[in-house]
Biopython code that builds the backbone (N, CA, C, O; Angstrom):
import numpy as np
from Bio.PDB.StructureBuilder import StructureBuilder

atoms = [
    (1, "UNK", "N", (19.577, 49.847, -5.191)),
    (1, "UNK", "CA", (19.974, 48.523, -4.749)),
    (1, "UNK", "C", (20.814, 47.870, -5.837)),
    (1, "UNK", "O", (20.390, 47.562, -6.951)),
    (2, "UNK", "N", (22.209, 47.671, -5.329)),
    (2, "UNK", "CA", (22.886, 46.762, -6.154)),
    (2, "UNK", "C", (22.362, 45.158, -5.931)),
    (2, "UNK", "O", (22.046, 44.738, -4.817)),
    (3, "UNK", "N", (22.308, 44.143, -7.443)),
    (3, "UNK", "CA", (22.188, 43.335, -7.315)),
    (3, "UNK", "C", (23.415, 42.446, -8.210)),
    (3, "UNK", "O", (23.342, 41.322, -8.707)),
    (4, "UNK", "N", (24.396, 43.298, -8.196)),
    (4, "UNK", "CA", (25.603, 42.677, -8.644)),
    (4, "UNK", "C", (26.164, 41.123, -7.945)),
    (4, "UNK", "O", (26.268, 41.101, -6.719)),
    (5, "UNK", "N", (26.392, 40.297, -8.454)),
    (5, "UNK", "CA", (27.338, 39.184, -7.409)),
    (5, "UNK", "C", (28.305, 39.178, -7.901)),
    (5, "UNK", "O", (28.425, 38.998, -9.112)),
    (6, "UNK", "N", (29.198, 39.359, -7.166)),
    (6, "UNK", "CA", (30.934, 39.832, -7.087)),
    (6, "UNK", "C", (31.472, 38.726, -6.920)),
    (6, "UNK", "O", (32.153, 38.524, -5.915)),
    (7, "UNK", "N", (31.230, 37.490, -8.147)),
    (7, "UNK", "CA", (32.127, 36.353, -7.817)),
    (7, "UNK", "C", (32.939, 35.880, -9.416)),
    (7, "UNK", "O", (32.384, 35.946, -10.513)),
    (8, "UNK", "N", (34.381, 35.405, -9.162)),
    (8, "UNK", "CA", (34.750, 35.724, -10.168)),
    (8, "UNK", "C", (34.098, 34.638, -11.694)),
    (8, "UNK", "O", (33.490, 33.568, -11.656)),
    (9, "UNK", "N", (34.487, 35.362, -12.749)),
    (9, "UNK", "CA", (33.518, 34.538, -13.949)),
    (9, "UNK", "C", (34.149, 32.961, -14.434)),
    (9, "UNK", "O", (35.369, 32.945, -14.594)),
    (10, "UNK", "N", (33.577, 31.948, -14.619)),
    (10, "UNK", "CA", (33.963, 30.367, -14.961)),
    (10, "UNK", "C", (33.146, 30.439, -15.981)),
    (10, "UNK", "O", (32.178, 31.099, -16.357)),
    (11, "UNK", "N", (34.214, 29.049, -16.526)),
    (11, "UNK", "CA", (33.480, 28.792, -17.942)),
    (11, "UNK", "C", (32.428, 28.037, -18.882)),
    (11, "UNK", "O", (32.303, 28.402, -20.052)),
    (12, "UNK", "N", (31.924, 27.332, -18.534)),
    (12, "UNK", "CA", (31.165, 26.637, -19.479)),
    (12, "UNK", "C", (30.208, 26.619, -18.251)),
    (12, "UNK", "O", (30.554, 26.749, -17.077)),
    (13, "UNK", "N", (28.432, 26.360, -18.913)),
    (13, "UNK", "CA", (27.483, 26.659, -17.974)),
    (13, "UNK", "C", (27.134, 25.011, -18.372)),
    (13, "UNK", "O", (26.192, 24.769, -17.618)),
    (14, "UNK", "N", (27.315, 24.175, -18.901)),
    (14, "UNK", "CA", (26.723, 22.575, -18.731)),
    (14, "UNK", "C", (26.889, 22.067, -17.608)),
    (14, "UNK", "O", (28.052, 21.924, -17.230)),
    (15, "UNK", "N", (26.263, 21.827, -17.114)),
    (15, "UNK", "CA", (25.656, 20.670, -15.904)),
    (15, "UNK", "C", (25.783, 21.423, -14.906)),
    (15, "UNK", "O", (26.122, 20.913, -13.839)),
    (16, "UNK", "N", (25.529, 22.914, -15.000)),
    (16, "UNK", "CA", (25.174, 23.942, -13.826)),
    (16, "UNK", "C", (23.872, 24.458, -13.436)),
    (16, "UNK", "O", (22.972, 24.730, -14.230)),
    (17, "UNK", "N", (23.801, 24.616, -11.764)),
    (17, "UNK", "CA", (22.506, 24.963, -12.027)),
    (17, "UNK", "C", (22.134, 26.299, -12.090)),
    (17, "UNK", "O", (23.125, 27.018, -11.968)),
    (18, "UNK", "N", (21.007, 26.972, -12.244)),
    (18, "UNK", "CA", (20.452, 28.401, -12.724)),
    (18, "UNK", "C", (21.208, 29.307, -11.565)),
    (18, "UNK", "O", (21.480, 30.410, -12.040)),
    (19, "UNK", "N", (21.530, 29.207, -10.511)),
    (19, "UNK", "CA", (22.022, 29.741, -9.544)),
    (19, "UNK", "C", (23.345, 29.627, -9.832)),
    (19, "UNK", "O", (23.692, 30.780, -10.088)),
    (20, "UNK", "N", (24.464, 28.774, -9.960)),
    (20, "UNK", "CA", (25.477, 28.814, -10.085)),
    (20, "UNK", "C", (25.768, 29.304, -11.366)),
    (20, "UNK", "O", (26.860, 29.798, -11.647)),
    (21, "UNK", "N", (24.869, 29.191, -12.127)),
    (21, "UNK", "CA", (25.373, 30.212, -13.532)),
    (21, "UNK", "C", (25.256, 31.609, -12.955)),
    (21, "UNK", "O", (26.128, 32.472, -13.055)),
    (22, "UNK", "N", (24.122, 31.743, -12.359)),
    (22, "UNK", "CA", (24.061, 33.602, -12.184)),
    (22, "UNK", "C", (25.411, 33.643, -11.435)),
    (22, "UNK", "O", (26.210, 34.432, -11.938)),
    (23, "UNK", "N", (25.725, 33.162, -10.653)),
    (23, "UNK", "CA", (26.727, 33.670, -9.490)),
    (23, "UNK", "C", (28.814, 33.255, -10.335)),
    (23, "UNK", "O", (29.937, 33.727, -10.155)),
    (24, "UNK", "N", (28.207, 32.164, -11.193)),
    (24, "UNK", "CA", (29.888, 32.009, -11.932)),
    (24, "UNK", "C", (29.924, 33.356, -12.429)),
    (24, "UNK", "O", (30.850, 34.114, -12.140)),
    (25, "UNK", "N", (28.671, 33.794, -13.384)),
    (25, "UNK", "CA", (28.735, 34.734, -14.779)),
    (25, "UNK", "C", (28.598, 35.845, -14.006)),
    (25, "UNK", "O", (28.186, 36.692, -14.798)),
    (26, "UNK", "N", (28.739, 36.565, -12.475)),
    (26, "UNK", "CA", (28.351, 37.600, -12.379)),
    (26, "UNK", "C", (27.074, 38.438, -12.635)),
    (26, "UNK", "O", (27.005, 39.667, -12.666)),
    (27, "UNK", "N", (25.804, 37.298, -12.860)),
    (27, "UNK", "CA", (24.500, 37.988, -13.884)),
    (27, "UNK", "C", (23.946, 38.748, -12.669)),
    (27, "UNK", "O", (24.098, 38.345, -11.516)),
    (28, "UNK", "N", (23.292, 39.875, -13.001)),
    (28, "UNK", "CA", (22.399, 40.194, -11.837)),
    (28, "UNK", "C", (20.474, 39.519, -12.195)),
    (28, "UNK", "O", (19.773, 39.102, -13.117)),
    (29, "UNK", "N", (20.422, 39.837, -10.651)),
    (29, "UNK", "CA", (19.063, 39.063, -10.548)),
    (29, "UNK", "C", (18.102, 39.788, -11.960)),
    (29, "UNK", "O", (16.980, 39.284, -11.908)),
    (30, "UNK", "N", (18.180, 40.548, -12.878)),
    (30, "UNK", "CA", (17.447, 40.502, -13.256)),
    (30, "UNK", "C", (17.931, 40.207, -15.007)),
    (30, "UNK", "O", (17.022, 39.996, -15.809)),
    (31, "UNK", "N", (19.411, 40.214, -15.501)),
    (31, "UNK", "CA", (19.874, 39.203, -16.016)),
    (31, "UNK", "C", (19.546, 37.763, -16.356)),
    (31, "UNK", "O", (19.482, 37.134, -17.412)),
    (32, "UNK", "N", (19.322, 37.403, -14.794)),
    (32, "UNK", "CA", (18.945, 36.300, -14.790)),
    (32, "UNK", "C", (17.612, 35.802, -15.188)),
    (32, "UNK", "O", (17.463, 34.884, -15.994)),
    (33, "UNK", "N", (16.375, 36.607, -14.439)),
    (33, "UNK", "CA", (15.566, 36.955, -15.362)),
    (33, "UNK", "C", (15.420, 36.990, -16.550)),
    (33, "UNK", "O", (14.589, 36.231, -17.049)),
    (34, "UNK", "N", (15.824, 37.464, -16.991)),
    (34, "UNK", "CA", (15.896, 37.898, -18.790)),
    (34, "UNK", "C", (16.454, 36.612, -19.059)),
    (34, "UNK", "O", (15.581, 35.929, -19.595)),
    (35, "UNK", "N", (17.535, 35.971, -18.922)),
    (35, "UNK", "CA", (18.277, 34.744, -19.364)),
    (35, "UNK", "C", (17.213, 33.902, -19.185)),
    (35, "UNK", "O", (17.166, 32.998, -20.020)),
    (36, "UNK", "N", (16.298, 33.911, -18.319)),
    (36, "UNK", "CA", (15.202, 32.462, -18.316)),
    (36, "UNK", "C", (13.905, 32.941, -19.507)),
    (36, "UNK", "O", (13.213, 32.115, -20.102)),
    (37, "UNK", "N", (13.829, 33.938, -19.615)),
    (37, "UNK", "CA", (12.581, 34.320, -20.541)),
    (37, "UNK", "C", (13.483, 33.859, -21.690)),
    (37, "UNK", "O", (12.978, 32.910, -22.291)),
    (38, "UNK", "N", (14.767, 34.282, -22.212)),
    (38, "UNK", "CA", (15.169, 33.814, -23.412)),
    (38, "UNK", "C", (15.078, 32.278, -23.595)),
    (38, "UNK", "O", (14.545, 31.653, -24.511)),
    (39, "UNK", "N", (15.653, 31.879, -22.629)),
    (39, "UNK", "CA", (15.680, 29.843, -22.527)),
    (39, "UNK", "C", (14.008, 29.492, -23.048)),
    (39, "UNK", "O", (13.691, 28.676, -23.913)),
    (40, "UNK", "N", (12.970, 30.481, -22.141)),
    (40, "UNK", "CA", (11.424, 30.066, -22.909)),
    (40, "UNK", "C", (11.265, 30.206, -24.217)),
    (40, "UNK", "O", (10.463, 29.461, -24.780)),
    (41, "UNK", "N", (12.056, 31.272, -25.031)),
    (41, "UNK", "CA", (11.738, 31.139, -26.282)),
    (41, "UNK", "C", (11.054, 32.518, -26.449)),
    (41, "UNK", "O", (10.349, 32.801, -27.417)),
    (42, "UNK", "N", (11.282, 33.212, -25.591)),
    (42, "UNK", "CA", (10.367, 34.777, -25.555)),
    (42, "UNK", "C", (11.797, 35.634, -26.423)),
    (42, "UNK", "O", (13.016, 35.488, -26.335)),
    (43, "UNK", "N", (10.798, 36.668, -27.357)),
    (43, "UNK", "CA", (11.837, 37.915, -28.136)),
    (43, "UNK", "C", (12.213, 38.650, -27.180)),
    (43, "UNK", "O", (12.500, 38.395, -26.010)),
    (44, "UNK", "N", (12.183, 39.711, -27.852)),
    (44, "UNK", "CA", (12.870, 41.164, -26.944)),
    (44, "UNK", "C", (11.515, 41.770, -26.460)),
    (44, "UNK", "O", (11.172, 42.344, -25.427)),
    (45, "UNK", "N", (10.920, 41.438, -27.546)),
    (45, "UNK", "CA", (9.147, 42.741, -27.389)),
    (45, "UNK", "C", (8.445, 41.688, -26.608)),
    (45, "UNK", "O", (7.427, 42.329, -26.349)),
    (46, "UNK", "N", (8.252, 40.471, -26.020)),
    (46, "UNK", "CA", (7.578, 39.969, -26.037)),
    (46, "UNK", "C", (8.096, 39.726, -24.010)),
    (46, "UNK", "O", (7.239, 39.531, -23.148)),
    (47, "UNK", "N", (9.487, 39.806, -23.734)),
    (47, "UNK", "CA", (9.922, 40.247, -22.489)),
    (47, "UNK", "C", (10.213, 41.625, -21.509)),
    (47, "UNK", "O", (10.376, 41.949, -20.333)),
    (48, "UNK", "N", (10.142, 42.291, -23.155)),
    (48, "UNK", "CA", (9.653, 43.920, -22.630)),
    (48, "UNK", "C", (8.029, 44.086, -21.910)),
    (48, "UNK", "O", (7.643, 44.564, -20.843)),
    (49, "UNK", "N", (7.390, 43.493, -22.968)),
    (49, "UNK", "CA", (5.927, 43.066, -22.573)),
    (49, "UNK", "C", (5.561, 42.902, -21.163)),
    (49, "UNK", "O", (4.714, 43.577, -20.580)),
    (50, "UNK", "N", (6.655, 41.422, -20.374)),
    (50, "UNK", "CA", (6.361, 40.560, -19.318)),
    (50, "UNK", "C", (6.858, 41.360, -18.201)),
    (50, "UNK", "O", (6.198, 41.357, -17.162)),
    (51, "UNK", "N", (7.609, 41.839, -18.253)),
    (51, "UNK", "CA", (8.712, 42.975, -17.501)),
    (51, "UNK", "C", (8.488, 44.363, -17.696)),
    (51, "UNK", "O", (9.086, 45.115, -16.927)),
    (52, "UNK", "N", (7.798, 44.831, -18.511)),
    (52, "UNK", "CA", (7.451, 45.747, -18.050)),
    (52, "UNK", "C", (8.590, 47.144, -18.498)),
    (52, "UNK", "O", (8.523, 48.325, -18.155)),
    (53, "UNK", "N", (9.251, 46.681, -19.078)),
    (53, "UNK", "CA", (10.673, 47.294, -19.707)),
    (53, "UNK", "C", (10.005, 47.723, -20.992)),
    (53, "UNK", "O", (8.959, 47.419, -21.567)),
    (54, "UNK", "N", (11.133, 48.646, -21.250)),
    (54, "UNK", "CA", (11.408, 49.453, -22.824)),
    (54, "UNK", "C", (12.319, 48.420, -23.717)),
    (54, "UNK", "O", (13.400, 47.979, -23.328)),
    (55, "UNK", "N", (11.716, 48.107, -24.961)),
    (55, "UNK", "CA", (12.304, 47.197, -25.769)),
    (55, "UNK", "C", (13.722, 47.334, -25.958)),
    (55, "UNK", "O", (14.459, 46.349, -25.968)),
    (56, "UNK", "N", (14.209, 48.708, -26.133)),
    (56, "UNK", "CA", (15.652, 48.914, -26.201)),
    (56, "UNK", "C", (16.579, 48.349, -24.782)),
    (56, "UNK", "O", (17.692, 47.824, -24.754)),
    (57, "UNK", "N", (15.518, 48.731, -23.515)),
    (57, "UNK", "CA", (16.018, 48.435, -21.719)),
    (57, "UNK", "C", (16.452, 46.519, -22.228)),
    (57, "UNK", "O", (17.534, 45.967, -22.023)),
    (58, "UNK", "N", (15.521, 46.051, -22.732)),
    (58, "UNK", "CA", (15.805, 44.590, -22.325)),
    (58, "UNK", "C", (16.681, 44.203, -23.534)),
    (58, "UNK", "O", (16.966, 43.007, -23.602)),
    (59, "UNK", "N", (17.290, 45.245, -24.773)),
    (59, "UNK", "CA", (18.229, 44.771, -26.027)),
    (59, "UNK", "C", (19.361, 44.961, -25.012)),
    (59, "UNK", "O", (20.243, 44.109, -25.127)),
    (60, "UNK", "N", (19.477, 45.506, -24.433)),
    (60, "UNK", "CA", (20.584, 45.954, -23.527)),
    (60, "UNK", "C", (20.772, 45.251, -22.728)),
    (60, "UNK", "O", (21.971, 45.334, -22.461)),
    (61, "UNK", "N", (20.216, 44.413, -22.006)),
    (61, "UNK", "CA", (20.223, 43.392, -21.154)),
    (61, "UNK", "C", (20.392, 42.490, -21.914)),
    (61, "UNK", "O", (21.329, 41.824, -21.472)),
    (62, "UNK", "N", (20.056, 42.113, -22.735)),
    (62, "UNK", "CA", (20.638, 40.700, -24.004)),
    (62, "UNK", "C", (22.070, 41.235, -24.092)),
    (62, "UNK", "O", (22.959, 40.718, -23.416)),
    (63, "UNK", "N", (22.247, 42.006, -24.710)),
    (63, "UNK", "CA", (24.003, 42.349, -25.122)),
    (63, "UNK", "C", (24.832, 42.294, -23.486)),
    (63, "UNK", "O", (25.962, 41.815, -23.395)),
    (64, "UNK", "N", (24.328, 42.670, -22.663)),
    (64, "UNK", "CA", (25.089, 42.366, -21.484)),
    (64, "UNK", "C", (25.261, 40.687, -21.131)),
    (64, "UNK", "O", (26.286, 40.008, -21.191)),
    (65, "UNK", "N", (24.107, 40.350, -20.809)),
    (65, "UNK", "CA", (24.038, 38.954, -21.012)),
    (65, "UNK", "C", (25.253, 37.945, -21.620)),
    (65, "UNK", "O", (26.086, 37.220, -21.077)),
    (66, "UNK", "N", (24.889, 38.306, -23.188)),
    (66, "UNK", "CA", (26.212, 38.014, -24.309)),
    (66, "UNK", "C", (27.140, 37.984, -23.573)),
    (66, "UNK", "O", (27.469, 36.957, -22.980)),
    (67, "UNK", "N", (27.760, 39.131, -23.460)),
    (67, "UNK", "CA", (29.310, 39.457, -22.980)),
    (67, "UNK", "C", (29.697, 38.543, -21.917)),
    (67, "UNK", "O", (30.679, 37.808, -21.820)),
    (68, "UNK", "N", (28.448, 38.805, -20.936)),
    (68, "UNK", "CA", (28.815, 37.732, -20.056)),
    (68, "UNK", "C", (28.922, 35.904, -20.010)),
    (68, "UNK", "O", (29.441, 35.181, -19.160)),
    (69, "UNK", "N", (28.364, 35.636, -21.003)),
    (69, "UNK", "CA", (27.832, 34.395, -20.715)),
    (69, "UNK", "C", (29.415, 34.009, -22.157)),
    (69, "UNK", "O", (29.869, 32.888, -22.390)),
    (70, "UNK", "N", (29.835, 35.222, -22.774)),
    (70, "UNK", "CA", (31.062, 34.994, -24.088)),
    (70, "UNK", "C", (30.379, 34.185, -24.902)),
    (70, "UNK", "O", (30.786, 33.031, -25.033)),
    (71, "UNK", "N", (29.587, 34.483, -25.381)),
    (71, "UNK", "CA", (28.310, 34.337, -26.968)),
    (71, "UNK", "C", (28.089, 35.039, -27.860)),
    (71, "UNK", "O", (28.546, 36.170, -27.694)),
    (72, "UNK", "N", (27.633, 34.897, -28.667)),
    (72, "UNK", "CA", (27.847, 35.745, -29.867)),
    (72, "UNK", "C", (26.111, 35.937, -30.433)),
    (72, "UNK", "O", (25.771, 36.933, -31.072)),
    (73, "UNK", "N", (25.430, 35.149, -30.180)),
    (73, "UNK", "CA", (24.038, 35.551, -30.727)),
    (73, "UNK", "C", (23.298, 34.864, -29.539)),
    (73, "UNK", "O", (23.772, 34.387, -28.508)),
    (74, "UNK", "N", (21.628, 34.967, -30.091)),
    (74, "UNK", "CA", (21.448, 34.190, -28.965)),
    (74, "UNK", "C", (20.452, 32.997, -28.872)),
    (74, "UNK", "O", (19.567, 32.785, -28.044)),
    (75, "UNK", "N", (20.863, 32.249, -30.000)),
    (75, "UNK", "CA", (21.316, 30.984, -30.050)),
    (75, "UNK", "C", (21.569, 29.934, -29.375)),
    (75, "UNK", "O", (21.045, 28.842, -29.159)),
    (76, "UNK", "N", (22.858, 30.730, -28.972)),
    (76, "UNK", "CA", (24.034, 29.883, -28.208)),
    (76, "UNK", "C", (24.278, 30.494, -26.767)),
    (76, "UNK", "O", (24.988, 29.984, -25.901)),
    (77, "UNK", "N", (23.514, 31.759, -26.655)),
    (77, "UNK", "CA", (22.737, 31.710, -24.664)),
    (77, "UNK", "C", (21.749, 30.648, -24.665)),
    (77, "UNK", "O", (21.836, 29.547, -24.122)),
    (78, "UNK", "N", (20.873, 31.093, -25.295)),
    (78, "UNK", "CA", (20.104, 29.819, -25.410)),
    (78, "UNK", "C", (20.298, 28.741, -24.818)),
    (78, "UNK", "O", (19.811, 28.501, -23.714)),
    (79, "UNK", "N", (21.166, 27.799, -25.580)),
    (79, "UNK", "CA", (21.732, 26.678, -25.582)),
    (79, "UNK", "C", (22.361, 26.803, -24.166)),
    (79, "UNK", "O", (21.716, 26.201, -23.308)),
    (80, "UNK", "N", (23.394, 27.402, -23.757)),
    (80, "UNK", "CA", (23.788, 27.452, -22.710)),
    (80, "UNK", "C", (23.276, 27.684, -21.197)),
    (80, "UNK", "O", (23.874, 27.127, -20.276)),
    (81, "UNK", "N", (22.028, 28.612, -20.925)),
    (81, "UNK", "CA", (21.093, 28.769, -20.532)),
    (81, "UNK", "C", (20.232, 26.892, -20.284)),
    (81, "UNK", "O", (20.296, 26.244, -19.240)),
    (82, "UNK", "N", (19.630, 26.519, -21.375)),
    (82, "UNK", "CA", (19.248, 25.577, -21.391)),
    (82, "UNK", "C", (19.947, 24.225, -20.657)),
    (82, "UNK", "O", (19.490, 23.411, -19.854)),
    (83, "UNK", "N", (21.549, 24.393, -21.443)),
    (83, "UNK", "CA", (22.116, 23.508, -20.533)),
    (83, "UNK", "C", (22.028, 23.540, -19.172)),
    (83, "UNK", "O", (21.665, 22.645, -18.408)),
    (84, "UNK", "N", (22.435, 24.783, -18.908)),
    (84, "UNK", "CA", (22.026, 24.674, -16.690)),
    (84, "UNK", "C", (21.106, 24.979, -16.315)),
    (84, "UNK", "O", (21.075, 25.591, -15.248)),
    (85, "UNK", "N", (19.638, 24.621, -17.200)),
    (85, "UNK", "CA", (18.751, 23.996, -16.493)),
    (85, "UNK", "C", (17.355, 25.232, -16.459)),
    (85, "UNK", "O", (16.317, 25.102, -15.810)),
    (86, "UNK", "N", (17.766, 26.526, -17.453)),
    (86, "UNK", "CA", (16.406, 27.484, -17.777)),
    (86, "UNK", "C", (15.912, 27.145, -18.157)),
    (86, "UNK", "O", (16.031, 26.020, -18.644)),
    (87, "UNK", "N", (14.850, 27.958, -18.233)),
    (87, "UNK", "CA", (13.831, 27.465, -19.477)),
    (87, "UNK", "C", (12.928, 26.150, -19.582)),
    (87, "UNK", "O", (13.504, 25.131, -19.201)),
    (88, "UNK", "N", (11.455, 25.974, -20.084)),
    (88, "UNK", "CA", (11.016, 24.995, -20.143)),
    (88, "UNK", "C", (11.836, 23.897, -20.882)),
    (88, "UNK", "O", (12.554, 24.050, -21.871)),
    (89, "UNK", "N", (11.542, 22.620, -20.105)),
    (89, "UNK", "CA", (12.816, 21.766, -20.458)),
    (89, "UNK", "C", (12.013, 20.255, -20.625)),
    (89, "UNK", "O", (11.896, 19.589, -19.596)),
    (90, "UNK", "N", (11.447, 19.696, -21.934)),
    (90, "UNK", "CA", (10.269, 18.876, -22.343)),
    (90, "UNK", "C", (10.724, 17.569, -21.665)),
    (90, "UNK", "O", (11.934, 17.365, -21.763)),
    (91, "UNK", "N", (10.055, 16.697, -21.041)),
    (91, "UNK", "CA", (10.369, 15.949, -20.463)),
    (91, "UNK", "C", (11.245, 14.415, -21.772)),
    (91, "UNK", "O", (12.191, 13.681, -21.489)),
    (92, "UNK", "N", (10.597, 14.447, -22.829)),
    (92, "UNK", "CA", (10.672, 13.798, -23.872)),
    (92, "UNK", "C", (11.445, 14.366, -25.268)),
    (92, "UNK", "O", (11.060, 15.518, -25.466)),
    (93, "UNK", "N", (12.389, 13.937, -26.273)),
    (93, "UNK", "CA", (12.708, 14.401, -27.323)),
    (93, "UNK", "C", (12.259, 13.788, -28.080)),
    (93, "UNK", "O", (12.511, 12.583, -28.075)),
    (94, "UNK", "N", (11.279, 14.421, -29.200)),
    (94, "UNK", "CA", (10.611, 13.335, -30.170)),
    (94, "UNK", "C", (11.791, 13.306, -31.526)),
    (94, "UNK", "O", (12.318, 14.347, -31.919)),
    (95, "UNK", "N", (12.027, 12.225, -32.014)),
    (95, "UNK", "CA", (12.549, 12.479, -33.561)),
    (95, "UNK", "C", (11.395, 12.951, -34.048)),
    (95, "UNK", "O", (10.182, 12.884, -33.848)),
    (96, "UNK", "N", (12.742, 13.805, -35.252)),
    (96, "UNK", "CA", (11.812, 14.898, -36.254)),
    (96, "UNK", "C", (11.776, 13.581, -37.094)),
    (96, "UNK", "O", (12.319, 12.504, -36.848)),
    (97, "UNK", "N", (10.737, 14.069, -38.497)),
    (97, "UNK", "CA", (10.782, 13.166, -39.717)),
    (97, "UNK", "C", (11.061, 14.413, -40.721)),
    (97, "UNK", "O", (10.826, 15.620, -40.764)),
    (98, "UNK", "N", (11.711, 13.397, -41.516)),
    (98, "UNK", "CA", (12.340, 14.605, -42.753)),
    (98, "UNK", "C", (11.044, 14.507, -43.704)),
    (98, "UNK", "O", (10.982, 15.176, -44.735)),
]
sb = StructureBuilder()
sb.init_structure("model")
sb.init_model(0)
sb.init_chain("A")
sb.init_seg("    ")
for serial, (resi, resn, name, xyz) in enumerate(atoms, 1):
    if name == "N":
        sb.init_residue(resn, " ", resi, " ")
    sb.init_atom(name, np.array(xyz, "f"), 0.0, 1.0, " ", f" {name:<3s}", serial, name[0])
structure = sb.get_structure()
């Protein structure tokens, strides 16, 4: 079963939602997956774990990810991810104290 979506790739994922990122970025459903365990804050071993994958299966799915999402670490999936709306998302931002 292909779970490719064959739609072409756009750019910036802010103020998108989790669906329209998978479907701008081409992610497949389980991409997408993986992109929301990262937004939680989960490693590689720790979504291999949840999924059921080989730690190297889901490094490989991060580096695909990357390419797709045009990131460089993952950081800044993260962040981007987060922006359209993965990931636990705290209802409140507390200031830090230095």
């Amino acid at each position: 079963m292909n779970h490719r979506q064959n739609v072409p790739s756009a750019g910036t994922l802010s103020g998108s939602s989790p669906c329209t990122v998978r479907r701008s970025h081409q992610l497949t459903s389980r991409e997408t997956e993986i992109l929301e365990l990262l937004a939680d804050g989960m490693n590689n071993r720790q979504i291999a774990r949840r999924l059921f994958l080989a730690e190297k299966t889901v490094r490989n799915y991060v580096s695909r990810i990357f390419t797709k999402l045009e990131v460089h670490d993952r950081a800044a999936a993260v962040l981007r991810a987060r922006d359209a709306g993965f990931g636990d998302q705290p209802d409140t931002v507390l200031p830090q104290h230095a």
